[in-house]
C-alpha positions in Angstrom: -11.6 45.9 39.2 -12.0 45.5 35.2 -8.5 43.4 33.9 -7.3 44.9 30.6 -6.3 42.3 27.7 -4.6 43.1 24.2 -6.5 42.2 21.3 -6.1 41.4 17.9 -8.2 42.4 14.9 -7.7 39.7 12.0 -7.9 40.5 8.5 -11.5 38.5 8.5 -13.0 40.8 11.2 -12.3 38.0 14.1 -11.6 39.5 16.9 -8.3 36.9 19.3 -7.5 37.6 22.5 -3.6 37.4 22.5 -3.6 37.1 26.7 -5.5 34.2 26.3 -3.2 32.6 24.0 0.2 33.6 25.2 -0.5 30.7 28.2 -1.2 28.2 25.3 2.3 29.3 23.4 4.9 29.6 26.6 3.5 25.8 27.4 4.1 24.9 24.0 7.5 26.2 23.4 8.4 24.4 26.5 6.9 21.2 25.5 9.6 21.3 22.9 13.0 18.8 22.4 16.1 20.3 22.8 17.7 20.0 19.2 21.2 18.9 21.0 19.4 16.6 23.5 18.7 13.7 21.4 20.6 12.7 18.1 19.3 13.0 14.2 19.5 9.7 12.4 19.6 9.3 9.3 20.1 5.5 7.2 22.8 4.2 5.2 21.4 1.6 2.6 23.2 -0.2 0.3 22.2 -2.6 -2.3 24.5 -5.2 -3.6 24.4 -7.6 -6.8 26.2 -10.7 -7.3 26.0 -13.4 -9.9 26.0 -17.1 -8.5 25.2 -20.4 -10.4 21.5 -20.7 -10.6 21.6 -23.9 -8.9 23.1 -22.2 -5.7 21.1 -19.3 -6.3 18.0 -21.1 -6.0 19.4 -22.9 -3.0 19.6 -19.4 -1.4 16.6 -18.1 -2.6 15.0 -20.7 -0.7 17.0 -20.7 2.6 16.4 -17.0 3.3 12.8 -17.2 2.7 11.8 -17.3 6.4 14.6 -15.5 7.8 14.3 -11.9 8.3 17.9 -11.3 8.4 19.8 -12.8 5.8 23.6 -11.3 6.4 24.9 -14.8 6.7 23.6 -15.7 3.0 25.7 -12.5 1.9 28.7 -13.9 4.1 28.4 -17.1 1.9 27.9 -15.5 -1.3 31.1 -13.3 -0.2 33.2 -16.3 0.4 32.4 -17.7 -2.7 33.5 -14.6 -4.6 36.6 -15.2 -2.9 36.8 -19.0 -4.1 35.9 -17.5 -7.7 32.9 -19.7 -7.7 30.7 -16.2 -7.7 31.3 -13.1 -9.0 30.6 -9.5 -7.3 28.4 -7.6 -9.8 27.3 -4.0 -8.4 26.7 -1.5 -5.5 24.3 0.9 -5.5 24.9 3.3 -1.7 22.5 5.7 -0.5 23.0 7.9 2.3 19.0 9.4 3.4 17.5 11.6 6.3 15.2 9.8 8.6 12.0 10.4 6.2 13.4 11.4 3.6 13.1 10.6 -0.3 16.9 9.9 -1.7 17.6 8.3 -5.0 21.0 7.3 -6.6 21.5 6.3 -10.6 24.6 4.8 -11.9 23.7 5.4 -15.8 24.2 5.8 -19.5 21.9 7.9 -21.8 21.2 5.6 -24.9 19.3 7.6 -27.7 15.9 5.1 -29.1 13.0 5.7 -32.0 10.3 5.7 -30.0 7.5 6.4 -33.0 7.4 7.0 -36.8 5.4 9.4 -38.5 4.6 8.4 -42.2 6.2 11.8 -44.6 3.8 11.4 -47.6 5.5 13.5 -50.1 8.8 11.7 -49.6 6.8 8.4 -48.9 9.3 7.4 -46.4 9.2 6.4 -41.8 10.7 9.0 -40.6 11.5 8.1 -36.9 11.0 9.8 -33.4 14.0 10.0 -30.8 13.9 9.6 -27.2 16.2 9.5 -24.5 16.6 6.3 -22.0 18.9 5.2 -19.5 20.3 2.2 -18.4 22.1 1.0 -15.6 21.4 0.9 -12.2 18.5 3.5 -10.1 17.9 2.5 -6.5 14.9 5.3 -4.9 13.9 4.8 -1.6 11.8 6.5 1.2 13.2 4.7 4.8 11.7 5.4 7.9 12.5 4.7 11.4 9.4 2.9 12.8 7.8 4.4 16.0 9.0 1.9 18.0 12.5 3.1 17.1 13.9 -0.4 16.5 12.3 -1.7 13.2 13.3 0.0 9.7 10.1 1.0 7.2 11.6 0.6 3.7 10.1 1.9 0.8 12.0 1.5 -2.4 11.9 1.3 -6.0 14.7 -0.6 -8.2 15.8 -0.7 -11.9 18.6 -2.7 -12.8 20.0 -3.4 -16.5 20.9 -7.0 -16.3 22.6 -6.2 -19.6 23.4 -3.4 -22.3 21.0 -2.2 -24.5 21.0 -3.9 -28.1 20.3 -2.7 -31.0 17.9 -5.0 -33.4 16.7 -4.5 -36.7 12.8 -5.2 -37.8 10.9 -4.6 -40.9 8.1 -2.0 -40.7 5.4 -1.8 -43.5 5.3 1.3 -45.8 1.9 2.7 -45.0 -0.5 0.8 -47.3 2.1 -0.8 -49.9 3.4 -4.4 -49.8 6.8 -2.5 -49.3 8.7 -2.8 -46.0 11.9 -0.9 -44.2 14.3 -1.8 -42.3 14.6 -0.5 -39.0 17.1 0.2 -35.9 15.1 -1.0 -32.6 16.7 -0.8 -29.3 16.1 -4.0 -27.0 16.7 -3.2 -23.0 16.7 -6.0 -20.1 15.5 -4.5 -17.7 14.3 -5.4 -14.3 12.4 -3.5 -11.7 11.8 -4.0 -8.3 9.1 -1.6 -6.0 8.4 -2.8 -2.6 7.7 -1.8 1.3 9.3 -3.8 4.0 10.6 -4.1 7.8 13.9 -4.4 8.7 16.2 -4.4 11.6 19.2 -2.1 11.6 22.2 -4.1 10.4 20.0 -6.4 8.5 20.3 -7.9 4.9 17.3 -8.7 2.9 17.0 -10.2 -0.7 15.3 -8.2 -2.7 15.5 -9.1 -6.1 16.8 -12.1 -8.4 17.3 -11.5 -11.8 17.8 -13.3 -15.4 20.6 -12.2 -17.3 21.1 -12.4 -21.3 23.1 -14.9 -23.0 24.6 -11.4 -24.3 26.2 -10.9 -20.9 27.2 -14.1 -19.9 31.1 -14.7 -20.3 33.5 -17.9 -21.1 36.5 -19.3 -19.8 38.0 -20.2 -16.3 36.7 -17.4 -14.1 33.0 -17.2 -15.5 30.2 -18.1 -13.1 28.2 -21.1 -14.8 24.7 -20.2 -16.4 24.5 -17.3 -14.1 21.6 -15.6 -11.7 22.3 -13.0 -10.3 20.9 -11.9 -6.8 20.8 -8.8 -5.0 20.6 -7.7 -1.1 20.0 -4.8 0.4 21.6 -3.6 3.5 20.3 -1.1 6.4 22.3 0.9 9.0 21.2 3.3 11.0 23.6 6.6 11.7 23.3 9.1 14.6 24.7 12.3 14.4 25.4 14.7 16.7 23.0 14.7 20.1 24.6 15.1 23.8 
């Protein structure tokens, strides 16, 4: 006895056999997770900056460099804030999908000359704007690892140690001995792009910074020639699941 079997004619001319797949696509379907049967995760990451005498910074620096969780430097760091011997800087929070790109920015536009063109009839610079920002913009991509226990961070950082300042400089008038003052803009910027492991719960230090003589402050509550440090913190969130 001939069996009869459906077919499918593709716009190429290939000819499928949709009884032999439907076996294929029931199994598949089954093989499935049930979306309420396990929870989503998704990361909260934090990083924090505080400014510490560099003598103690350095101290840390060096006692964390082996440790792979380095929440207790933070609790020490936090107690001296409270003894006014350090001084709490910034936060930058992130909430991400499992995966997923997130990126937060704590800024200010600042307006720079970024060229000149030389005008020949009125023999004069005339300058070219641009927008910047400065502040704070913490980017990451985290992962949960496949062994569903270690953290794969991938992050890029740009902190403003200080605000931008605005410096004056003589450019040359095209081929005359004449010069002209100009407005510069001076940022400090540091930048931090890196890929590590991490447990959930964990504190790493990520970054350790110079800050401008600019930005450092006088009198009873200033931190001492200043460095300033920052962590960054991983916790892992499920939502939802049975």
């Amino acid at each position: 006895m001939t069996s009869k079997r459906s077919l499918f004619v593709l716009a190429s001319g290939v000819t499928v056999a949709i009884a032999a797949l439907i076996p294929a696509l029931s199994q598949s379907q089954e093989e499935k997770p049930d979306p309420g049967a396990g929870a989503l995760e998704q990361l909260s990451l934090r990083v924090e900056m505080y400014d510490l005498p560099a003598a103690e910074a350095l101290r840390i620096q060096q006692d964390v460099s082996i440790q792979p969780d380095q929440t207790e430097a933070v609790e020490e760091i936090l107690e001296m804030v409270e003894a006014g011997e350090a001084a709490f800087v910034t936060s930058a929070p992130l909430i991400a999908r499992n995966g997923n790109r997130a990126k937060f920015e704590d800024v200010e536009v600042v307006p720079v000359i970024v060229d000149f063109t030389w005008n020949e009839e009125a023999k004069e610079l005339v300058p070219k704007f641009a927008d910047r920002v400065a502040g704070t913009v913490f980017e990451v991509d985290p992962k949960v690892s496949d062994d569903g226990e270690t953290l794969d961070i991938n992050f890029a950082l740009e902190h403003h140690t200080g605000k931008p300042v605005t410096e004056t400089i003589l450019v040359p008038l095209g081929d005359s001995e004449k010069s002209r003052e100009v407005s510069v803009t001076r940022f400090f910027m540091k930048k931090v792009t890196t890929r590590l492991l991490i447990k959930p719960g964990a504190s790493a230090l990520i970054g350790a910074f110079e800050i401008p003589d600019s930005e450092t402050s006088s009198g009873e509550d200033a931190v001492p020639d200043p460095k300033r440090l920052a962590f960054l913190r991983v916790e892992v969130q499920s939502i939802g699941g049975k």
